[in-house]
C-alpha positions in Angstrom: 0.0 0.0 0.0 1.6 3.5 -1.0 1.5 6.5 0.9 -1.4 8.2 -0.7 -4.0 5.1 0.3 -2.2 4.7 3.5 -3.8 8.2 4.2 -6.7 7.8 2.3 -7.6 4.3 4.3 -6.7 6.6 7.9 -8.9 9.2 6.7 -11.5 6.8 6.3 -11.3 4.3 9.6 -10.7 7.3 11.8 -12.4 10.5 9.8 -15.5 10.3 11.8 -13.9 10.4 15.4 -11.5 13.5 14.4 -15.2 15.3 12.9 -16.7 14.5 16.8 -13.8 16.0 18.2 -13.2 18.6 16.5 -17.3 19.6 16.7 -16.1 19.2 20.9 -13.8 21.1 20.5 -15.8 24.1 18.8 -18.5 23.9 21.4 -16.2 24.7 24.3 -14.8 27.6 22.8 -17.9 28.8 21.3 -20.0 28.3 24.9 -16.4 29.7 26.7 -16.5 33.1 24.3 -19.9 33.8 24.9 -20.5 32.9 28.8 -17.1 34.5 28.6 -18.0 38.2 27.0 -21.0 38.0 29.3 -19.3 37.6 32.4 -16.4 39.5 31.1 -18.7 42.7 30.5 -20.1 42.4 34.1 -16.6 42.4 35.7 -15.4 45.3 32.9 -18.1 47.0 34.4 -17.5 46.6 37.9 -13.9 47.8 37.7 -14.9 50.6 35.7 -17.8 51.4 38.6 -16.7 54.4 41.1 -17.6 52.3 43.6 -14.1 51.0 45.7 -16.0 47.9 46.7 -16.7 46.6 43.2 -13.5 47.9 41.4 -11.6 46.0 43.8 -13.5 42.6 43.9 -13.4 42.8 39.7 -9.3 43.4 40.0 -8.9 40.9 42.2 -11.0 37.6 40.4 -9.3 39.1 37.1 -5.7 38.7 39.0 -6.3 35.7 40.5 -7.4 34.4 37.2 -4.6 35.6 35.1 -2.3 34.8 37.7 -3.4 30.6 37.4 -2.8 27.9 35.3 -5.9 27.5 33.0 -5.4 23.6 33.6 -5.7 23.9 37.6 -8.6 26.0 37.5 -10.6 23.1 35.3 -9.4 21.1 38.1 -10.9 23.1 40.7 -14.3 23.2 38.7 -14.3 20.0 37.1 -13.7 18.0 40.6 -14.7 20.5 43.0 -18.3 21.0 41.4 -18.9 17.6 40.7 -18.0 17.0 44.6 -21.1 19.5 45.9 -23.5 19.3 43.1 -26.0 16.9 44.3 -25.9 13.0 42.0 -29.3 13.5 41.0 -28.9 16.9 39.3 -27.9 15.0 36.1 -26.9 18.2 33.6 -25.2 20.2 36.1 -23.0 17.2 36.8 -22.8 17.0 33.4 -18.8 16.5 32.4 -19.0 19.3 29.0 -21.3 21.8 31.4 -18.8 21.8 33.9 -15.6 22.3 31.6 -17.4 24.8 29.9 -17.5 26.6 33.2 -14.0 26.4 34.1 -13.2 27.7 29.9 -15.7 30.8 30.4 -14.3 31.9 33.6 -11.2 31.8 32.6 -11.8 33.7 29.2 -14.1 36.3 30.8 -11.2 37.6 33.2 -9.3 37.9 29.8 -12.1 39.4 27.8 -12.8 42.0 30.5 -9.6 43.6 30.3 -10.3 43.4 26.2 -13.6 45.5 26.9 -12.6 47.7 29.6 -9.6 48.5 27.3 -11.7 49.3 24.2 -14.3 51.4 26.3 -11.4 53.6 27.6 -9.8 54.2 24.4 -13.4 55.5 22.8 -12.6 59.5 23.3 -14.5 61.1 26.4 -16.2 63.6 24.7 -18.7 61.1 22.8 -19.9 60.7 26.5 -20.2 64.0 27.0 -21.6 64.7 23.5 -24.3 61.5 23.6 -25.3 63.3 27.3 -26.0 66.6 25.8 -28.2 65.1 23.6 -30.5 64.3 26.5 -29.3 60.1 26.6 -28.8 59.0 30.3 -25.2 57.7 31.3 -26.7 53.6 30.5 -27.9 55.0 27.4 -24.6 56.5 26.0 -22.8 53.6 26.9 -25.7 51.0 25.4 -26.1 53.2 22.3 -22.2 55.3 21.4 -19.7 54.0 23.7 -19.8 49.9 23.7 -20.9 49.8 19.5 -17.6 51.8 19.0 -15.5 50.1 21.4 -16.4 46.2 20.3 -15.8 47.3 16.8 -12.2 48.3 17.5 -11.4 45.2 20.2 -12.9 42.9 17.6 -9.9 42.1 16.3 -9.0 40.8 20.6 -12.0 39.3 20.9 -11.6 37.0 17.7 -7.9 36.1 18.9 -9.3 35.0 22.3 -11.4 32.8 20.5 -8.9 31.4 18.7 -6.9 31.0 21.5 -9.9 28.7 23.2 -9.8 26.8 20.5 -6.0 25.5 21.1 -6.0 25.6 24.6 -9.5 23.4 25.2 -6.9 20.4 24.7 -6.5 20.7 28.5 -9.6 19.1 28.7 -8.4 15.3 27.6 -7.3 15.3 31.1 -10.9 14.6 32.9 -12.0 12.1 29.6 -13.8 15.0 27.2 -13.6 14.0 24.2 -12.4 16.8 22.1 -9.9 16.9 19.1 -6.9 16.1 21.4 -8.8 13.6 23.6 -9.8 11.9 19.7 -6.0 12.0 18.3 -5.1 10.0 21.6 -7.3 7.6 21.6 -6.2 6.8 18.0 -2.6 6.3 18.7 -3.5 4.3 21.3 -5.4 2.0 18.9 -2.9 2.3 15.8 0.1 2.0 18.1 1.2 5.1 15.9 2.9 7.8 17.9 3.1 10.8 15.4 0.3 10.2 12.7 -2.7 10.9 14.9 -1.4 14.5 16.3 -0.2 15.5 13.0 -4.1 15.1 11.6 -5.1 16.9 14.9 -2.5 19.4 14.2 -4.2 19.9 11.0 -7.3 20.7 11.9 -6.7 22.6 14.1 -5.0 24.8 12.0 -8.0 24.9 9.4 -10.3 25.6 12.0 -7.9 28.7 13.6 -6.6 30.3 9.9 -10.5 30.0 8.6 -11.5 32.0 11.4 -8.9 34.3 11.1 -9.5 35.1 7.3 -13.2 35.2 8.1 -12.1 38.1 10.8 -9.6 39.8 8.3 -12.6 39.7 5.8 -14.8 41.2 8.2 -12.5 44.1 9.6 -12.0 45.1 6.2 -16.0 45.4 5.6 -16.1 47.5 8.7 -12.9 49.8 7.7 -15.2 50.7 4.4 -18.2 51.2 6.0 
């Protein structure tokens, strides 16, 4: 058998688990972006508030965040949840629901310096301009601030996505099975120690450089508008 079937006949036996991991894999970064901006824009929020109390609780969950491995805080969640959740709550115990905890907390302290960044760098006078017009301080900042300051952290927000997308490989180590978890379980059946990983390796190129052309597409569409 040449080289070109040998691949072929791989693609073919094992095409269908790389697909389920990858789809895994996609999931968790999609749910960990958007839990992730949610929570993120609270906290952004927070530290932006003039209130001491909540500037201070918001810098300290976003330090403590930043300042741990993204691998011991699924830990934490993954077997610390599962330890107080009750058996008989079946989704919360749920293995994918509680990694996709662990991946949105961890993204939203990330994301929050993203937004409070972009918010900041959006010129002071459009507050003062939008509250001249009569708009109350929420309405500026539903209406001119934030649609000005997500279109130029975008670009950010996109990269932390693709970042989830790579680093949700941590989660082969409590048995999800994502892209990773997939490639691993095929060596182990082919007895093939590089094969597996380079396919994995591939797609998760394809999946990162799509999305990043889709974004370089889109920023350009916004630069015309």
């Amino acid at each position: 058998m040449n080289f070109i079937q040998s691949q072929i006949e791989f693609i073919r036996r094992f095409g269908t688990s790389y697909l389920s991991g990858a789809i895994v894999t996609l999931e968790l970064s999609l749910i960990g972006v958007i839990l992730g901006l949610l929570i993120g824009l609270l906290i952004c929020f927070m530290r932006l508030s003039k209130s001491k109390i909540l500037e201070r609780i918001a810098t300290i969950y976003v330090d403590i965040i930043r300042g741990t491995p993204m691998l011991v805080q699924l830990f934490i969640f993954y077997y610390g949840l599962k330890s107080i959740i009750p058996q008989n709550t079946l989704f919360f115990r749920n293995s994918m629901f509680l990694c996709s905890v662990a991946i949105c907390i961890n993204s939203s302290a990330y994301i929050s310096e993203v937004l409070r960044g972009g918010i900041l760098s959006v010129n002071k006078g459009q507050m003062e301009a939008a509250r001249s017009l009569g708009l109350s301080q929420k309405q500026a900042m539903q209406n001119v601030i934030l649609p000005q300051a997500l279109k130029n952290i975008l670009p950010s927000l996109v990269n932390e996505f693709i970042s989830l997308i790579k680093e949700t490989a941590i989660v082969l180590n409590v048995g999800i099975a994502d892209l990773t978890y997939s490639a691993n379980v095929i060596r182990g059946t082919t007895f093939e120690s590089i094969r597996p990983f380079i396919y994995s390796a591939i797609i998760y190129f394809v999946m990162t450089y799509s999305l990043s052309k889709a974004m370089k597409a889109l920023e350009r569409r916004l630069s015309a508008q």
